[in-house]
N, C-alpha and C positions, 0 to 999 in steps of 0.2 A: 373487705371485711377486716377492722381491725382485732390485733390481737388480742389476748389476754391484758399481759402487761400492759400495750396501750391503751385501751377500757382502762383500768387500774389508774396509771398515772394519770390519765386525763380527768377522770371525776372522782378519783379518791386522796384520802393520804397515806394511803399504807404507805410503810417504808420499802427498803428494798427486797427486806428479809419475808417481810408478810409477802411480797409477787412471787419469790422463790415457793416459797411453802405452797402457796397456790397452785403454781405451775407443779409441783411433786404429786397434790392430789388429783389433777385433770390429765398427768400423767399417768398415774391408777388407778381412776377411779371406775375404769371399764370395769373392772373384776366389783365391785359393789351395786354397782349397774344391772348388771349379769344376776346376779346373787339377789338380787331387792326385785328382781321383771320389774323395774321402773325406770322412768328419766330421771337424770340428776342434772341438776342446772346449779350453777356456785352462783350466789348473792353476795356482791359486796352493797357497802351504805353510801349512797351519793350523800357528801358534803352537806351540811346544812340545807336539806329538802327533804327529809322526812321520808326519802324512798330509797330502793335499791336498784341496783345496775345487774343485770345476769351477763358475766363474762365469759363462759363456758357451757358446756351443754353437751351430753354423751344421753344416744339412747343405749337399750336393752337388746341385748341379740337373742334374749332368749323370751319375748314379752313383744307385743306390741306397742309401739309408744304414744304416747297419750298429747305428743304436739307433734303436728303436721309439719307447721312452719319454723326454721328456726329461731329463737328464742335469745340469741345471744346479741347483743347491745340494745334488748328492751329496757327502759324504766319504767315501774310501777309503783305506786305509793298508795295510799288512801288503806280501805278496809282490805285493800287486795292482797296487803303485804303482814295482815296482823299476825300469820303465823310467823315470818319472819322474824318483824319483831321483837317478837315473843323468845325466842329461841336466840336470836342476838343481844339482847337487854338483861336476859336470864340465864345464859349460859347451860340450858338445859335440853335436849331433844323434843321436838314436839309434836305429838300425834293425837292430838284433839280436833272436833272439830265433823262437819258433815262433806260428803262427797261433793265436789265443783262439777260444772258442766266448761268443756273446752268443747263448744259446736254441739253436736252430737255424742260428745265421748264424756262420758264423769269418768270423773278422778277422784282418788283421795290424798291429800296432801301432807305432806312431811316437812319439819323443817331438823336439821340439823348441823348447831353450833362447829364453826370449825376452829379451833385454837392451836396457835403456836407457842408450844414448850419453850420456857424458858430456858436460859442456858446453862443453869445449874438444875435443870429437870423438872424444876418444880409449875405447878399446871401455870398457864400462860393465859395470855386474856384474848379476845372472841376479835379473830378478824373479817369474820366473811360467816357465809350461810350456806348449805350444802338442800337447796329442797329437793327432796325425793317426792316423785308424783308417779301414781300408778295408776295404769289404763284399767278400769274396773268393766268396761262393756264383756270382755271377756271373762268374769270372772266366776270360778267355779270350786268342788270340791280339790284341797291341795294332796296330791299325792307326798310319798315320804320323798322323794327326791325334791320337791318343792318346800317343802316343810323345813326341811337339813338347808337348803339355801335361804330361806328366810332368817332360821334361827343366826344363822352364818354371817346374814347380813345384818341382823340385828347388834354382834358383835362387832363387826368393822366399824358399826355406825357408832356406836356408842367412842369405839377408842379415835375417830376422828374427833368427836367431842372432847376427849382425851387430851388429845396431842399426840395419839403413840400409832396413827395411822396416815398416810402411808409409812411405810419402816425406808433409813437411808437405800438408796438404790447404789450397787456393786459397780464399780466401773469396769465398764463396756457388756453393761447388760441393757438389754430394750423389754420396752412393756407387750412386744406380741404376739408372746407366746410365754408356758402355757395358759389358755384362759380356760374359765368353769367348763362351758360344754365342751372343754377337751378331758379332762377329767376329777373329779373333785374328792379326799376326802378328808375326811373330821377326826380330829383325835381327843381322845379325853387327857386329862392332866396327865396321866398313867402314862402316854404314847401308844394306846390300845384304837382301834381303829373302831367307831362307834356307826360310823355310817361311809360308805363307796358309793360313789353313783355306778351306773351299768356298762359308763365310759372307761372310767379309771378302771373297774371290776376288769374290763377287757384289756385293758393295757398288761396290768399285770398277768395276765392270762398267757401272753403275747410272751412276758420273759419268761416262763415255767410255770407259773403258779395259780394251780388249776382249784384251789379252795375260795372259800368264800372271804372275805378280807376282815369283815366283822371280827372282832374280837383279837387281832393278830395285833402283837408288838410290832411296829411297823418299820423302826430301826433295825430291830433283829432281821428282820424277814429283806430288808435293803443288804444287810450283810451276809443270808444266804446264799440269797440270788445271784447276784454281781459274780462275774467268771471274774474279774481283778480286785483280792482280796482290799486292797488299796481303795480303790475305786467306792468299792462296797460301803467300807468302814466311813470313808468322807462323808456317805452317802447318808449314813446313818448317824455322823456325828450332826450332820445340818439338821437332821429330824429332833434331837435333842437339843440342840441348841432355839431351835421355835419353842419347844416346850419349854425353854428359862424364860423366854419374852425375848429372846434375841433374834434376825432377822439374816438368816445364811443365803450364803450365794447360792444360783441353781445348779444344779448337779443332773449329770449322765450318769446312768445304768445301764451297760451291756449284760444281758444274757440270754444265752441259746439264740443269738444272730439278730436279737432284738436291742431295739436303742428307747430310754426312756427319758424322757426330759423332766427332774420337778421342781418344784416352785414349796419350799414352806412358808408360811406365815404364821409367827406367832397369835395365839387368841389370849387380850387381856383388857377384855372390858373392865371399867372403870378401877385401872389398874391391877388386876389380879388375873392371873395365867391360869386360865380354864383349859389349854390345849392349844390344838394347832390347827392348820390348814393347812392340805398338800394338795399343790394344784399338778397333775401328772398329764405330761402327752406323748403319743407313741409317735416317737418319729425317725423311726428304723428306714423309710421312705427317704428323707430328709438325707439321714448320714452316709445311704446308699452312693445318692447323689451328688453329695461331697465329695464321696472316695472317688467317684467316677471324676470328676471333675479336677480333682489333683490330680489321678492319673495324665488326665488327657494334658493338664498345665506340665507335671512333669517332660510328658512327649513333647510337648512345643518347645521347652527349656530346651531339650538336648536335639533337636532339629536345630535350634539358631546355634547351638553350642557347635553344630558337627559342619553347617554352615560355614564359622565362623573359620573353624578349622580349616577347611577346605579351598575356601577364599586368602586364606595366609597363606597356602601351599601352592594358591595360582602365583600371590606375590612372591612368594621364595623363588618358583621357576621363571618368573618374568625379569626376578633380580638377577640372577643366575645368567639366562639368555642377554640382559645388557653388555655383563661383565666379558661376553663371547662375541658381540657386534665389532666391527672396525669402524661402521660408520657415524661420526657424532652427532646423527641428523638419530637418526635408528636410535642410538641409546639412550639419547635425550628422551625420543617417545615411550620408548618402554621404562622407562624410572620414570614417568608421569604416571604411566600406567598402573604400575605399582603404587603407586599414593592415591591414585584412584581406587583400587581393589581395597589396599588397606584401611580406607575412608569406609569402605560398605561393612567390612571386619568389623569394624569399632560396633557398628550399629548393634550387629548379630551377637555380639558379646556381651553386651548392655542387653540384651532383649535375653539374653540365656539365664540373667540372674534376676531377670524380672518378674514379677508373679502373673502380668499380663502384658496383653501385647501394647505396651506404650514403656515408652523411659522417657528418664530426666536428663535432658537434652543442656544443661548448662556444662555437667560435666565433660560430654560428648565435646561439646564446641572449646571448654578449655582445652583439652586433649589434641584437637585438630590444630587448633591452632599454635598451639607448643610445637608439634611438630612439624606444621607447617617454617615456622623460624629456624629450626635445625636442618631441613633438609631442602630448603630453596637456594640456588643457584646463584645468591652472591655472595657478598664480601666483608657488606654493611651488618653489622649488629642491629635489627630491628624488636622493639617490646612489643610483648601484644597485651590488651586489656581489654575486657568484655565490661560492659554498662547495662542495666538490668538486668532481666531472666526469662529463658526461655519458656520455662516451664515444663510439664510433662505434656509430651509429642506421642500420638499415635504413632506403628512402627511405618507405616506407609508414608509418610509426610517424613519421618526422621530419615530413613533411608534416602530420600530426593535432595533432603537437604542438608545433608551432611555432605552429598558429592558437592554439593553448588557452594556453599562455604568455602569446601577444599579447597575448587579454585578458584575463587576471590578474594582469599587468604594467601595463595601461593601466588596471583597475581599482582594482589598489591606490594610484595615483600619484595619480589622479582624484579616487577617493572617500574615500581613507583620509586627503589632504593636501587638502584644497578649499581654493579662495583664500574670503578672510572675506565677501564677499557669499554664496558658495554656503550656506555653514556658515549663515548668519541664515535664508538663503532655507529650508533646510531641519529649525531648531529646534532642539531642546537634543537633545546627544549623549555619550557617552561621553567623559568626560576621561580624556586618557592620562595614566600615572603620571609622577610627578616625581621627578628632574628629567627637564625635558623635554630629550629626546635631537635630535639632527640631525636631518631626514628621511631614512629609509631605508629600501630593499624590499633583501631578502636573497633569491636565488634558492638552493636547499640542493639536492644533486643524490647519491643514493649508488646502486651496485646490489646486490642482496643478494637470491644463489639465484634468478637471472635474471627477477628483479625490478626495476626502475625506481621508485624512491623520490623524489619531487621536493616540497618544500616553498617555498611564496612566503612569505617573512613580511615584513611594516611595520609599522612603529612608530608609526602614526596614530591616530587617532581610532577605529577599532575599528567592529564592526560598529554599526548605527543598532538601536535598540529593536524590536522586532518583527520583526527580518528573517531569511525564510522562503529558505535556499536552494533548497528544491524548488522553490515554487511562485512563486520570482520571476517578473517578466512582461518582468528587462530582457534585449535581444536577447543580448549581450554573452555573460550566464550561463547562459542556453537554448543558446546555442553548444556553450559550455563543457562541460555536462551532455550534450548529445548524440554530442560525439566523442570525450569519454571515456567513456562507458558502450558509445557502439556500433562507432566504427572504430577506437578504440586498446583495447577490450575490457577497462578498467578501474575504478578508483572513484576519488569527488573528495569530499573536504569540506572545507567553511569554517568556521571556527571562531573565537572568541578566542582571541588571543595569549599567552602565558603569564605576557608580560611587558605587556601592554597591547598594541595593533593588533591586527591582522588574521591567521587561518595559512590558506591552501589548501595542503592535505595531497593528494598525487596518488598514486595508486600505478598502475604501467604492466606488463603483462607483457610480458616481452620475446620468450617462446618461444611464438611464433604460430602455427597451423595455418589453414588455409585449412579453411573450413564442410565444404566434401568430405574430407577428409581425416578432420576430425575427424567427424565421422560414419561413417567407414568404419570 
């Protein structure tokens, strides 16, 4: 199904600025939806044919909808579109006209002009169509909760006419909550509360306030309530602020252990500020489960934190016990050991300031590999430099593969640059081509099709004559081989360089199942 925009740019001309406006009212247009019990479907005007395109299409949650199928990338023209046109050529709302039949369902049809304000404010001219259709098989005597939503919507409809609906959206706020049958109510110019539905009636019930809502200053009453004077006051300046025609961020109310979420909208059909709209949700539930869940994130923080601790305290005593061996075999293993342990540290450190269980594993792998060059066993000044990005790693795949870097990194710096005693101790090798380049290990990092691609390459001396990656006997490569084949569930090879040194070629998958799962 294509989008909006593509509908748009494919059979129309709007610019870029009309798709945006667009996109702003199908992003809220659920709350007039709701408010209207009808479908709204946005009409733009296909090009020189005389008909329109419907690019969007929201039903009613509170109403039956009056199309089965949906509706979005039909075209229609002929007598089928007269209300349209009407309402696009006239820049007027239009509610003339006898009930349609869709199958067995009549409707009654609506069209309404949608225009973008210009940019000095003044009205704008008509890009699109907003038709509202209401499923009439249902239809019956309207209660006052019905009635307060109609008039409601009769207002929002007219200021999309306007230009002054939807109002700018706050950054990092979403359209899904709160909505009308979460709770609804109306204010007159005054900020005197004229109508509550039974919903919002119960919310505030929820924070103390056991009166009828009728007739209450509704910013006062946001400033008795709220336990945080602060809190209250913002609460109540956003209620005032709908009532100039201006459009406040949504605001929390605590009181007495309850949380209330609300939403104002100023009310100003054909520009003049009749009042407001407060859309109110009780979601004490919601905040509950937030705190629980910071709690629980906090616990995990200081588990990796005490981890990490703890793991440095194995390397301290494993440092400690080298510096006490006589033999150079012994102390050689345990100062691996320790860059081993301290390699898991890093992870659990990184995962303590995390908000969840994944980190950014680019910094990780600078970090290793810095220290990999300070503390490897030659002589040779070797650079390192990372190519791409790793990205953010789940902690289970980071922990596996921070060890296996470790030592492919301390390998290649080792064995690929030995200081010149090693080199004699161990006979004639591979000369790398000329001219001879600087020392360097490139770490190469891409993902592709949720794949983990990582390459090590050095410019050293290259593998030794006879050398058996499987059936090596060094601890290092046995590592290597067993947590990428078994806990990161991937493949490794060592190869020559293309340019002379060393390649470990990695490949990681990144979309893991757990054994049960994948057997299920």
């Amino acid at each position: 199904m294509s989008t909006l925009r593509d509908l748009a740019e494919e059979h129309t001309r709007l610019r870029p600025a009309d798709i945006d406006h667009l996109h702003r009212i199908a992003g809220d247009w659920q709350l007039l939806s709701d408010l209207s019990f009808a479908d709204l479907l946005l009409w733009v005007p296909v090009d020189g044919e005389g008909s329109f395109l419907c690019v969007a299409q929201v039903r009613p949650t509170t109403a039956p909808t009056a199309y089965q199928d949906d509706q979005v990338g039909r075209i229609v023209g002929g007598p089928e579109v007269a209300h349209l046109e009407v309402a696009y050529g006239q820049g007027r709302i239009w509610r003339e006209g006898d009930p349609v039949w869709y199958g067995d369902v009549p409707a009654r049809h609506e069209a309404i002009p949608v225009r973008l304000r210009a940019a000095d404010g003044e009205s704008g001219e008509v890009i699109a169509v907003v038709g509202r259709d209401t499923n009439l098989s249902t239809a019956r005597t309207p209660s006052q909760l019905e009635l307060n939503y109609l008039t409601t919507a009769d207002d929002l409809a007219q200021m999309i006419a306007d230009g002054t609906f939807p109002p700018p959206r706050h950054p990092g706020e979403t359209t899904s909550a709160p909505r009308v049958g979460d709770g609804l109510v109306r204010l007159d110019a005054g900020g005197k509360v004229t109508y509550a539905s039974p919903n919002a009636q119960s919310a505030y019930r929820r924070l103390g306030y056991a009166s009828h809502l009728v007739g209450e200053d509704l910013a006062a009453l946001h400033r008795r309530l709220a336990n945080d004077p602060l809190e209250g006051t913002e609460a109540a300046n956003g209620i005032l602020a709908a009532l100039r025609g201006e459009a406040p961020p949504r605001r929390e109310i605590d009181a007495r252990g309850a949380t209330m979420l609300t939403r104002a909208l100023p009310l100003m059909p054909a520009g003049v500020p009749i009042g407001a709209l407060v859309l109110v949700r009780d979601i004490t539930e919601v905040r509950r489960r937030d705190r629980a869940l910071i709690t629980k994130d906090a616990t995990i923080r200081e588990i990796h934190h005490r981890v990490k601790n703890n793991l440095q305290t194995v390397a301290a005593l494993l440092r400690l016990q080298a510096r006490r061996v006589a033999m150079p075999e012994a102390r050689v293993a345990l100062e691996e050991s320790v860059r081993r342990v301290a390699s898991i540290a890093l992870v659990h450190e990184t995962l303590s300031m995390s908000s969840d269980e994944a980190v950014e594993f680019d910094g990780i792998v600078d970090r290793v590999a810095s220290a990999a060059t300070e503390v490897a066993a030659t002589e040779v000044t070797v650079g390192m430099r990372r190519k791409g990005s790793f990205g953010v790693l789940p902690a289970e795949i980071a922990t596996s593969l921070v060890m296996v870097l470790n030592e492919l990194l301390l390998n290649a710096v080792e064995h690929g640059f030995p200081s010149a005693d090693e080199a004699d101790e161990e006979g004639p090798q591979p000369q790398p081509q000329e001219p001879q380049e600087a020392p360097q290990v490139v770490v190469s990092a891409h993902r592709l099709r949720k794949t983990l691609h990582v390459t090590v390459t050095d410019n050293g001396r290259g593998l030794p004559t006879g050398f058996d990656a499987e059936g090596g006997a060094k601890l290092g490569l046995q590592i290597v081989r067993a947590l990428v084949t078994g806990e990161l569930r991937g493949s490794i090879q060592l190869r020559p360089g293309s340019e002379g040194g060393t390649e470990a070629v990695l490949t990681v998958p990144l979309a893991r199942s757990s054994p049960d799962r994948a057997g299920s």
